[in-house]
SEGU-67449 format. One record per residue (C-alpha): z negated, x negated, y; residue number from 1. Coordinates in nm, 2 decimals. Each point is the difference from the previous one (the first is absolute). Layout:
// residues N
<atom><Z>Z</Z><X>X</X><Y>Y</Y><num>NUM</num></atom>
...
This chain:
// residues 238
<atom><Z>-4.49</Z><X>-11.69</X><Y>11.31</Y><num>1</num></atom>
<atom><Z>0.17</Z><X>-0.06</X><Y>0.32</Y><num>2</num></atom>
<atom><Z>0.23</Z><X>0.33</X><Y>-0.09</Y><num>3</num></atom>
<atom><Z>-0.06</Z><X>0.37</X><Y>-0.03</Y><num>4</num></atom>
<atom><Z>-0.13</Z><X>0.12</X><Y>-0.28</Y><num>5</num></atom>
<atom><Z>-0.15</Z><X>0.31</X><Y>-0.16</Y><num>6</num></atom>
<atom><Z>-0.30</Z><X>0.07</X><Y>-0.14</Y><num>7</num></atom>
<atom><Z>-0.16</Z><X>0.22</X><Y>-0.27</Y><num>8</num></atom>
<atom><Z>-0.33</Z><X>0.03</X><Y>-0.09</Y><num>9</num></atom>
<atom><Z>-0.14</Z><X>0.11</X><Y>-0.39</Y><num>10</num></atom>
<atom><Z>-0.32</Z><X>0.10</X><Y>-0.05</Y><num>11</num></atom>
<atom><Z>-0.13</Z><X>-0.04</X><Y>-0.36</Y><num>12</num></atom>
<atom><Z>-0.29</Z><X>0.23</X><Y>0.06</Y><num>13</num></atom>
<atom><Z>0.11</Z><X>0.26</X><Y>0.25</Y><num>14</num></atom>
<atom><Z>-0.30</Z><X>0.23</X><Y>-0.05</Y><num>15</num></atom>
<atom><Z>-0.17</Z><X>-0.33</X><Y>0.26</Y><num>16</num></atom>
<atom><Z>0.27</Z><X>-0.14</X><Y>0.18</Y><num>17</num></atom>
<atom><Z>0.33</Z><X>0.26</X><Y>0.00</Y><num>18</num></atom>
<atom><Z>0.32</Z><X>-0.19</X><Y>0.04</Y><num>19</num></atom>
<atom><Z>0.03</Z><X>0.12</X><Y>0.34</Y><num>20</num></atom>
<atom><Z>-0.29</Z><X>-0.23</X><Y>0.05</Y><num>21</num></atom>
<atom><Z>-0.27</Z><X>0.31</X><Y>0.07</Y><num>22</num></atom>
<atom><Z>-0.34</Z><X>-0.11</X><Y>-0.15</Y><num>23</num></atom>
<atom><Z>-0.23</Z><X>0.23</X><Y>-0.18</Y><num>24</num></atom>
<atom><Z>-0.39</Z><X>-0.19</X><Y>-0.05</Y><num>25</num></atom>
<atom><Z>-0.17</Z><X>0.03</X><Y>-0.32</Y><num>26</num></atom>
<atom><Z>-0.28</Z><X>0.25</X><Y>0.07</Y><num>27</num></atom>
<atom><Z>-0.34</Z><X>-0.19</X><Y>0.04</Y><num>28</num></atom>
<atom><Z>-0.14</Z><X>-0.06</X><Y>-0.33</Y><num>29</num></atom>
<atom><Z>0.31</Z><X>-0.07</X><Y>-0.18</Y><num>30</num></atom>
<atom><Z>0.05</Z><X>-0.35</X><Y>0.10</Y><num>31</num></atom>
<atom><Z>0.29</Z><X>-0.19</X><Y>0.16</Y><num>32</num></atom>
<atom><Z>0.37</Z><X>0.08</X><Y>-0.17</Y><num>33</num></atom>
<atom><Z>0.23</Z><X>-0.31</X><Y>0.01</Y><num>34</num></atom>
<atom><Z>0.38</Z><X>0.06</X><Y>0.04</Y><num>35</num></atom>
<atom><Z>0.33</Z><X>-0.21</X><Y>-0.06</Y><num>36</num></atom>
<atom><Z>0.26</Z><X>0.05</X><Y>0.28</Y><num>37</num></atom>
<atom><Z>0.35</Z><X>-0.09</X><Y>-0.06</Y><num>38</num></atom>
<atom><Z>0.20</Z><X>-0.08</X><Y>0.35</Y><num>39</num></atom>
<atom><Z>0.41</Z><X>-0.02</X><Y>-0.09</Y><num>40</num></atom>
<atom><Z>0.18</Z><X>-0.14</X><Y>0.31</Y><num>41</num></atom>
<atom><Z>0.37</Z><X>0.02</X><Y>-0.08</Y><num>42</num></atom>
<atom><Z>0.27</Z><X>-0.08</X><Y>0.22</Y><num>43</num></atom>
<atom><Z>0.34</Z><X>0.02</X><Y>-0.16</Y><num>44</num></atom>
<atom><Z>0.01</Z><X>-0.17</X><Y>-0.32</Y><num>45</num></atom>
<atom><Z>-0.30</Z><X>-0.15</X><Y>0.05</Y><num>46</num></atom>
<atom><Z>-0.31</Z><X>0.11</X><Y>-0.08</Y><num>47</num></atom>
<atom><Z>-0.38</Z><X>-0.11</X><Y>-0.01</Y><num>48</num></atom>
<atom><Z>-0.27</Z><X>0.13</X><Y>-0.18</Y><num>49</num></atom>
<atom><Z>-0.39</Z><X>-0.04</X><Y>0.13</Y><num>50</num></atom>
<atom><Z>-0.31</Z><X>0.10</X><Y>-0.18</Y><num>51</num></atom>
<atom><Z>-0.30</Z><X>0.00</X><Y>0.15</Y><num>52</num></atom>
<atom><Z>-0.34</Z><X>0.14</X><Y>-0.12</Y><num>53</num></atom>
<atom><Z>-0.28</Z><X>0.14</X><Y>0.24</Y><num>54</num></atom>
<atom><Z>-0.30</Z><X>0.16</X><Y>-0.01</Y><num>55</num></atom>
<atom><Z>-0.09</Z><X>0.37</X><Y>0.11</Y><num>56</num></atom>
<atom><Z>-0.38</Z><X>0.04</X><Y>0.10</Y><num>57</num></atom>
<atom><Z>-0.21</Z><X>0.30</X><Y>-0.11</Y><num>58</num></atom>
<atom><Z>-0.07</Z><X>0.25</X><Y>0.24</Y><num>59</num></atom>
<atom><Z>-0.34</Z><X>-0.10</X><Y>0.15</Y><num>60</num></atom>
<atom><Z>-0.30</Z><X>0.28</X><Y>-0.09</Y><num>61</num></atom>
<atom><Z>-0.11</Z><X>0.21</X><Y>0.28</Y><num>62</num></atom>
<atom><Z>-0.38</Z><X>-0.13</X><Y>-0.03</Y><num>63</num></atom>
<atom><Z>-0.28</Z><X>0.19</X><Y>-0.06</Y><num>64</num></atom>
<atom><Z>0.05</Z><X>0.30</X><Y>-0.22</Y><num>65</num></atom>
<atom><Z>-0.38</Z><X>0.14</X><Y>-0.02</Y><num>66</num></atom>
<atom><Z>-0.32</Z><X>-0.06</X><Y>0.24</Y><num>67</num></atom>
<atom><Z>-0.32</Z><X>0.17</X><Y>-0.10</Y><num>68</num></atom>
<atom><Z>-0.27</Z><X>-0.08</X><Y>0.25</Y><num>69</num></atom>
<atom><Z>-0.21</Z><X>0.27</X><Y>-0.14</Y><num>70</num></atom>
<atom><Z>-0.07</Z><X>0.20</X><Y>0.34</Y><num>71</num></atom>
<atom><Z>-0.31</Z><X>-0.03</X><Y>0.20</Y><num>72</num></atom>
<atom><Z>-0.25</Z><X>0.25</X><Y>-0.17</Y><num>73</num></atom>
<atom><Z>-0.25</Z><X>-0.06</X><Y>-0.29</Y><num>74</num></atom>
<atom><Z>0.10</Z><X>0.15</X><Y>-0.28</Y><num>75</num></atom>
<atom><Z>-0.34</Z><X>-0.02</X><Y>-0.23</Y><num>76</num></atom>
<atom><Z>-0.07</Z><X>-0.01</X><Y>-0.36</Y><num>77</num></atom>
<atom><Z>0.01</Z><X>-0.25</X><Y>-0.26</Y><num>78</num></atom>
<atom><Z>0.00</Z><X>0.23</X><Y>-0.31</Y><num>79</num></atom>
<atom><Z>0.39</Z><X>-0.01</X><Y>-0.20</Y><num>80</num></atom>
<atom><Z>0.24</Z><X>0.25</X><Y>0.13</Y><num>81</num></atom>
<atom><Z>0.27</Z><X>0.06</X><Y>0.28</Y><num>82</num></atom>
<atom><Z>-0.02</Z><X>-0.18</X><Y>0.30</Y><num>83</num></atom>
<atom><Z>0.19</Z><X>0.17</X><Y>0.27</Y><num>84</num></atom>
<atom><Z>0.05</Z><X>-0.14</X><Y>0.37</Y><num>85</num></atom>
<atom><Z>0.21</Z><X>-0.01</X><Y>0.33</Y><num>86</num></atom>
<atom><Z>0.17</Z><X>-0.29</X><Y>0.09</Y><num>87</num></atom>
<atom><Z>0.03</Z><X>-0.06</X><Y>0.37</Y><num>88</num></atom>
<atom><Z>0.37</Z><X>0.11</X><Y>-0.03</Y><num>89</num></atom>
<atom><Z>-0.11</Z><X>0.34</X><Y>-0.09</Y><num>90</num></atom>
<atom><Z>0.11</Z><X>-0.08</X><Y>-0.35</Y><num>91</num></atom>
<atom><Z>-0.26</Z><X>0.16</X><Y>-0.29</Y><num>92</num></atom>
<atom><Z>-0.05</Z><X>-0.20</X><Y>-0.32</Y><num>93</num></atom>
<atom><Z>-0.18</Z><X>0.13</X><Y>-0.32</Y><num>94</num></atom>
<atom><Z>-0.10</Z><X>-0.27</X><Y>-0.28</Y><num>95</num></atom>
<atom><Z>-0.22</Z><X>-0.04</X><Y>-0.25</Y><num>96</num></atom>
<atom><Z>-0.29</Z><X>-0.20</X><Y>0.02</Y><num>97</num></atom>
<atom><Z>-0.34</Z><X>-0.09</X><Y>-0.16</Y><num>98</num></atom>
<atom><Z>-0.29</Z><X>-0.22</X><Y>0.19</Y><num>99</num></atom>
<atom><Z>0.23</Z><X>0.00</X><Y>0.34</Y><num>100</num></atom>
<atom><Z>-0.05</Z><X>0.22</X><Y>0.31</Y><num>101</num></atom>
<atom><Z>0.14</Z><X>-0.07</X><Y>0.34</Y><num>102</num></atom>
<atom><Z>-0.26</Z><X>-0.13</X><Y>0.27</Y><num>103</num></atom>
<atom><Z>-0.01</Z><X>-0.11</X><Y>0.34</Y><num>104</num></atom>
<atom><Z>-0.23</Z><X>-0.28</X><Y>0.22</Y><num>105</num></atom>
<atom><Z>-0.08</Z><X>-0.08</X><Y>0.30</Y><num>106</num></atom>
<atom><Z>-0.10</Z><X>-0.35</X><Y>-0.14</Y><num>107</num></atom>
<atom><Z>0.24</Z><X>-0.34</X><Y>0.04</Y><num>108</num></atom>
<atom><Z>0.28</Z><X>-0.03</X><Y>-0.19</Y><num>109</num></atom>
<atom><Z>0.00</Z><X>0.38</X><Y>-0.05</Y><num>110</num></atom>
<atom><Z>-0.01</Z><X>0.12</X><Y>0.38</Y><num>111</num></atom>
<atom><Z>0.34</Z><X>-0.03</X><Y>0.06</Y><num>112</num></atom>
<atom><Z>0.12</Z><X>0.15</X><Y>-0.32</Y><num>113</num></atom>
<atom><Z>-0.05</Z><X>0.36</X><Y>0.00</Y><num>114</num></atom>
<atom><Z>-0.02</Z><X>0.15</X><Y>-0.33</Y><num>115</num></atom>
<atom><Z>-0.03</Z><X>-0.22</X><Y>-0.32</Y><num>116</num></atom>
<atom><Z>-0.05</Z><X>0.07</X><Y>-0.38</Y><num>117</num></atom>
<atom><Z>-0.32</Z><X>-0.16</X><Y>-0.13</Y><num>118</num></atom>
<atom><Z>0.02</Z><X>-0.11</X><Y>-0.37</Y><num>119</num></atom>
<atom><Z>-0.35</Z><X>0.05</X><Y>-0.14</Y><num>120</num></atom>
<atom><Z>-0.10</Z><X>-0.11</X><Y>-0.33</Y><num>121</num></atom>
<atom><Z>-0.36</Z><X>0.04</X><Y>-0.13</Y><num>122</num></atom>
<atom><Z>-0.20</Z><X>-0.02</X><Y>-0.32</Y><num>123</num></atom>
<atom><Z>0.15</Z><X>0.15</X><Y>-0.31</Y><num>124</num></atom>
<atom><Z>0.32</Z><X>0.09</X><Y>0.21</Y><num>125</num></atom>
<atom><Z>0.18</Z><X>-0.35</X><Y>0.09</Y><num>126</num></atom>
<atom><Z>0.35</Z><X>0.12</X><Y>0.07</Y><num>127</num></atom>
<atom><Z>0.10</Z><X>0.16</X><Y>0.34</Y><num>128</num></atom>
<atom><Z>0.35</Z><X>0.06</X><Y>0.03</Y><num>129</num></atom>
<atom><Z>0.29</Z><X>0.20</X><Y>0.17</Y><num>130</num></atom>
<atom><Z>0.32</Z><X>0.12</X><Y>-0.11</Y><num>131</num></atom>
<atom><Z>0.34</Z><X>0.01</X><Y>0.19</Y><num>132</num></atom>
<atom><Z>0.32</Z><X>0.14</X><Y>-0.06</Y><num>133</num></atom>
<atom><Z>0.25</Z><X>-0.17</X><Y>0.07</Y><num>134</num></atom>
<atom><Z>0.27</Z><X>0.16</X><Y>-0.14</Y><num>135</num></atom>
<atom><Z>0.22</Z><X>0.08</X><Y>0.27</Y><num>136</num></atom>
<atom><Z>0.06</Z><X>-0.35</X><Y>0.13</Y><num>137</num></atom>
<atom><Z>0.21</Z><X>-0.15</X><Y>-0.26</Y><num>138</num></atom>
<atom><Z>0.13</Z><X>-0.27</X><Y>0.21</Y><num>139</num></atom>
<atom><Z>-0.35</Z><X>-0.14</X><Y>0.07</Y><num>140</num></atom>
<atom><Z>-0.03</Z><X>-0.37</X><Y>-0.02</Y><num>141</num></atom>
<atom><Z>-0.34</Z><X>-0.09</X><Y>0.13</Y><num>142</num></atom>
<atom><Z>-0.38</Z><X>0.16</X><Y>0.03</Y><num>143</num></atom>
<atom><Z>-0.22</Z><X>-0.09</X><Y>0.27</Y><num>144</num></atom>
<atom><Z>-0.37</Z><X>0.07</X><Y>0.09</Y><num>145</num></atom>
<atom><Z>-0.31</Z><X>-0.18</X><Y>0.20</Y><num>146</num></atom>
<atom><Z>-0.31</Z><X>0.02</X><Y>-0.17</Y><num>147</num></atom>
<atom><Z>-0.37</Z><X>-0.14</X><Y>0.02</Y><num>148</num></atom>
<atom><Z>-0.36</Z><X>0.06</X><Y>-0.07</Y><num>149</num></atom>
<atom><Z>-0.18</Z><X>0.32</X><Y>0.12</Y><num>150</num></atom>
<atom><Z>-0.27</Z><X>-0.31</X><Y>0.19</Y><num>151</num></atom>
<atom><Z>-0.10</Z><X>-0.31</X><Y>0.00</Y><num>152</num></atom>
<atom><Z>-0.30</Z><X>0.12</X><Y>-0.21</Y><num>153</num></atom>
<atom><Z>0.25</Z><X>0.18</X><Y>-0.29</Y><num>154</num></atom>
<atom><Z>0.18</Z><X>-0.36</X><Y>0.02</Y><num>155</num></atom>
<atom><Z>-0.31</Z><X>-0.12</X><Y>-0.10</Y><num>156</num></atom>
<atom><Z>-0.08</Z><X>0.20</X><Y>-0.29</Y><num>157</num></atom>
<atom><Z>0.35</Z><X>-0.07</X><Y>-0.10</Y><num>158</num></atom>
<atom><Z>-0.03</Z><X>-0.34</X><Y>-0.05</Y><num>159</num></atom>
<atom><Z>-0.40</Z><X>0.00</X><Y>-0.13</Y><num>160</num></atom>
<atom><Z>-0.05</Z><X>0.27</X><Y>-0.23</Y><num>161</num></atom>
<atom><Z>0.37</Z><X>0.10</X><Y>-0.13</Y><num>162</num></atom>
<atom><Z>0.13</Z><X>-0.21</X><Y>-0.29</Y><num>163</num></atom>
<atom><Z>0.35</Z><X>0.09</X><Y>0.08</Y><num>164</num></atom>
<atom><Z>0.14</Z><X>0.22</X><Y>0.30</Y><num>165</num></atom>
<atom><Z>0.45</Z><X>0.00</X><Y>-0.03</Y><num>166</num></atom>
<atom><Z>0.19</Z><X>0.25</X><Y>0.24</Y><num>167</num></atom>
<atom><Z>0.35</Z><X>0.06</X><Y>-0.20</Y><num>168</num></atom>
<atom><Z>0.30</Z><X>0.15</X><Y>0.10</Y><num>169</num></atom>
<atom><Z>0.11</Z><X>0.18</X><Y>-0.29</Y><num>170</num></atom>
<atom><Z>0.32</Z><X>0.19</X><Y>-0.16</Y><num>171</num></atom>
<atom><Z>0.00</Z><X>0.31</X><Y>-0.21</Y><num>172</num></atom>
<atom><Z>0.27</Z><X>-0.08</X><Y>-0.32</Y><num>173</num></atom>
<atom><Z>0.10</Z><X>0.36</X><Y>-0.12</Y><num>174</num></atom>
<atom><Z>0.14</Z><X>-0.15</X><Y>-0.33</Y><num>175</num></atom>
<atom><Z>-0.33</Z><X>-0.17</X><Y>-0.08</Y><num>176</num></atom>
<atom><Z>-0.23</Z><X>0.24</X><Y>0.17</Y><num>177</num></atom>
<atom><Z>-0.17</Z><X>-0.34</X><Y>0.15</Y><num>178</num></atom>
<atom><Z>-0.15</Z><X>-0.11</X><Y>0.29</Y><num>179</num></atom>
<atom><Z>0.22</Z><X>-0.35</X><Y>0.11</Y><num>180</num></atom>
<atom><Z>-0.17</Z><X>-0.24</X><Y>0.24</Y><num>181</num></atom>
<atom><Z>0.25</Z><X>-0.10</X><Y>0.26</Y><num>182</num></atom>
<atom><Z>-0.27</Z><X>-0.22</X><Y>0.19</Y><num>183</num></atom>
<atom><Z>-0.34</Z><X>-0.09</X><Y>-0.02</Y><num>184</num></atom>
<atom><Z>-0.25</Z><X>-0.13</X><Y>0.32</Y><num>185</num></atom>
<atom><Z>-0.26</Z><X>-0.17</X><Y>-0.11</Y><num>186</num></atom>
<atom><Z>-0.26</Z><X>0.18</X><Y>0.23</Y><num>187</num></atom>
<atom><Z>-0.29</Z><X>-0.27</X><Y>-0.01</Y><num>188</num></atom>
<atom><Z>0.18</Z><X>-0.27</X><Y>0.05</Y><num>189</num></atom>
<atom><Z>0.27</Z><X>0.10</X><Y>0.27</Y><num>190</num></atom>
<atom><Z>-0.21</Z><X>0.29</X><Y>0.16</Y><num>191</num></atom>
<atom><Z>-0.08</Z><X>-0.04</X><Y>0.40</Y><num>192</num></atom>
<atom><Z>-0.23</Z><X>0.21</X><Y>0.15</Y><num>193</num></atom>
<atom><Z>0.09</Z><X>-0.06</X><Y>0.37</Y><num>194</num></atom>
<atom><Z>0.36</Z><X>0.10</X><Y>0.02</Y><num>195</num></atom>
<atom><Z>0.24</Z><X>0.20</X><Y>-0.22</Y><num>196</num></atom>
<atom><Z>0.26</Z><X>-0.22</X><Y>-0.22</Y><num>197</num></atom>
<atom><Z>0.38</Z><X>0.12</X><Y>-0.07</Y><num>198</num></atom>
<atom><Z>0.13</Z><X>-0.03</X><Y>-0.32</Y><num>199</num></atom>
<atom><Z>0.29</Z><X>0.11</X><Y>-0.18</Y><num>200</num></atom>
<atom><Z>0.19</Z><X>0.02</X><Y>-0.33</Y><num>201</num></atom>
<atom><Z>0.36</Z><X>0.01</X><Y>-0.12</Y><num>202</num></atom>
<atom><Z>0.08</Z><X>0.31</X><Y>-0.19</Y><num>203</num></atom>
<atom><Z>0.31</Z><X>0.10</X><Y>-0.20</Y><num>204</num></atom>
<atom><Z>0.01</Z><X>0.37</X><Y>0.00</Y><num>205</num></atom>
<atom><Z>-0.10</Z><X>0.34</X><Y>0.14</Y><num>206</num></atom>
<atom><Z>-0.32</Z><X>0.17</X><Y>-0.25</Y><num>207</num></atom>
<atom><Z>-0.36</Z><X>0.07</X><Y>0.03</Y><num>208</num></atom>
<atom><Z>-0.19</Z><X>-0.31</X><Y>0.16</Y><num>209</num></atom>
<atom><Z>-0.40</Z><X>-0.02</X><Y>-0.01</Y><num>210</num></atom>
<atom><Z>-0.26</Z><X>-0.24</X><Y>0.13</Y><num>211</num></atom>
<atom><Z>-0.30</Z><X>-0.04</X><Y>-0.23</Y><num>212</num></atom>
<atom><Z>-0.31</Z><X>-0.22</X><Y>0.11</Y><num>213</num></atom>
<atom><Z>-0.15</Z><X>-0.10</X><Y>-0.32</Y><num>214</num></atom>
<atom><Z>-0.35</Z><X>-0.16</X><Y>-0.01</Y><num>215</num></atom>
<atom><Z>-0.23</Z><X>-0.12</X><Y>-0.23</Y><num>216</num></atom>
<atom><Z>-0.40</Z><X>-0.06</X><Y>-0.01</Y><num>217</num></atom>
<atom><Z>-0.01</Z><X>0.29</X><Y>0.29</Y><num>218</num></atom>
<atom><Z>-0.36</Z><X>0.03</X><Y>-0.01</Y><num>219</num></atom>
<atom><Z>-0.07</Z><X>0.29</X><Y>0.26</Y><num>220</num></atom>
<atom><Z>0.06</Z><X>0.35</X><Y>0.06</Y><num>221</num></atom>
<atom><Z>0.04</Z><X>-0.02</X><Y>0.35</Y><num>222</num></atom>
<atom><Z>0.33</Z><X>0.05</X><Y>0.15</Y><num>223</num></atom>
<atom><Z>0.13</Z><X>-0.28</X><Y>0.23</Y><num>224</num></atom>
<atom><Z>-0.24</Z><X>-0.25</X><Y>-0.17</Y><num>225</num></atom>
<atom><Z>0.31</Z><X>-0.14</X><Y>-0.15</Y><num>226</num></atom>
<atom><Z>0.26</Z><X>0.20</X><Y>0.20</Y><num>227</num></atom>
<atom><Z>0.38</Z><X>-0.14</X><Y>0.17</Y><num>228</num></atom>
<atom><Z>0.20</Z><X>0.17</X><Y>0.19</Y><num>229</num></atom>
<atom><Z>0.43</Z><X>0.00</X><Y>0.05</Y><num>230</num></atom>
<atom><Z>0.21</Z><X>0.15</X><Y>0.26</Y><num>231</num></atom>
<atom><Z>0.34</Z><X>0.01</X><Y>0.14</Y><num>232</num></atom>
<atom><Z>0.18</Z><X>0.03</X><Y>-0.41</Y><num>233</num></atom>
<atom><Z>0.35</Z><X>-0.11</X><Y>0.12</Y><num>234</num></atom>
<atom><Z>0.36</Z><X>0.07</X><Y>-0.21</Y><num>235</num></atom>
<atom><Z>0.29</Z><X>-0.22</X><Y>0.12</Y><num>236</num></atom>
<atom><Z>0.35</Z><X>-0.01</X><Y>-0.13</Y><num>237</num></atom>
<atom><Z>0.03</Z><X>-0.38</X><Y>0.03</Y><num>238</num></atom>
């Protein structure tokens, strides 16, 4: 103004930006908070009056909140129950299971992998699955896993004999006391049996979480006829 002249600041959200002009981020999840500022410069009898509106960024997430690699021991049985391991952080997980065990292989793309759960489904019992809980990690955002088939010859048998083969990520609802399918891979079409793929899947809140691999027209009792395996089940915050 070519003078002296004081100025003021006014916050009209002081739980972000305090009138002092400290700034307090949104915590990660709960989106970017916009603010109004109002700058008064006075100088005698004058006075001037700025408003200006900004934008205070979330707090970004830390990353990954979960990694279960599921150890490097076999952990055998296919028959419904409680499937308890060792990650290779020395953390122990328990979950429920039915047609899954965890495996290991010296065979490509397995050899690098360590341990692995093998999703099994045979005749008259087409649904492997897994259950997680989840339920500590409310600020979760995303899950992650790799998957593929248990060999080039399952990947086969796959695609020939099975009239349907879907890998879902799926959501216990406690009001409904249903099963919700957050995602769904379309095994015979997008299954590779030469590497592992990485796929993930937006979530919206902490609970139970299960992968089912649902099949129809299995045709065989013998275990890794039709058989896939995941590994590395990822939770992120972002």
């Amino acid at each position: 103004f070519g003078e002296t002249y004081t100025v003021s600041w006014a916050s009209d959200d002081t739980s972000v930006i305090e009138n002092d002009g400290t700034v307090h981020r949104p915590a990660h999840g709960e989106g970017d908070a916009t603010v109004k500022l109002t700058a008064t410069a006075t100088n005698g009898d004058y006075e001037f009056i700025y408003v200006y509106t900004v934008t205070v960024l979330e707090a970004e997430g830390t990353g990954m909140l979960l990694h279960y690699d599921f150890g490097t021991e076999p952990k055998w049985g296919y028959a419904a129950g409680d499937l308890t391991w060792t990650n290779t952080d020395d953390t122990q997980v328990t979950a429920p299971k039915d047609r899954v065990q965890i495996n290991t292989s010296t065979h490509a793309p397995h050899d690098d992998m360590g341990a692995f759960l093998v999703f099994a489904p045979i005749t008259d019992a087409e649904h492997a699955w897994i259950e997680f809980d989840l339920s500590a990690f409310t600020d979760m955002k995303t899950i992650e896993f790799e998957y593929t088939s248990w060999s080039s010859t399952s990947a086969g048998y796959i695609d020939s004999e099975l009239d349907s083969a879907h890998l879902h990520l799926e959501f216990y609802d406690e009001g409904t006391s249903d099963w919700v399918i957050i995602g769904t891979i379309d095994i015979r079409a997008e299954i590779d049996s030469s590497e592992y793929q990485t796929v993930s899947f937006n979530v919206s809140e902490a609970g139970t979480y299960r992968l089912s691999y649902v099949t129809t027209g299995a045709d065989s009792t013998t275990n890794t006829r039709y058989a896939i395996t995941v590994d590395n089940l990822k939770v992120y915050d972002e």
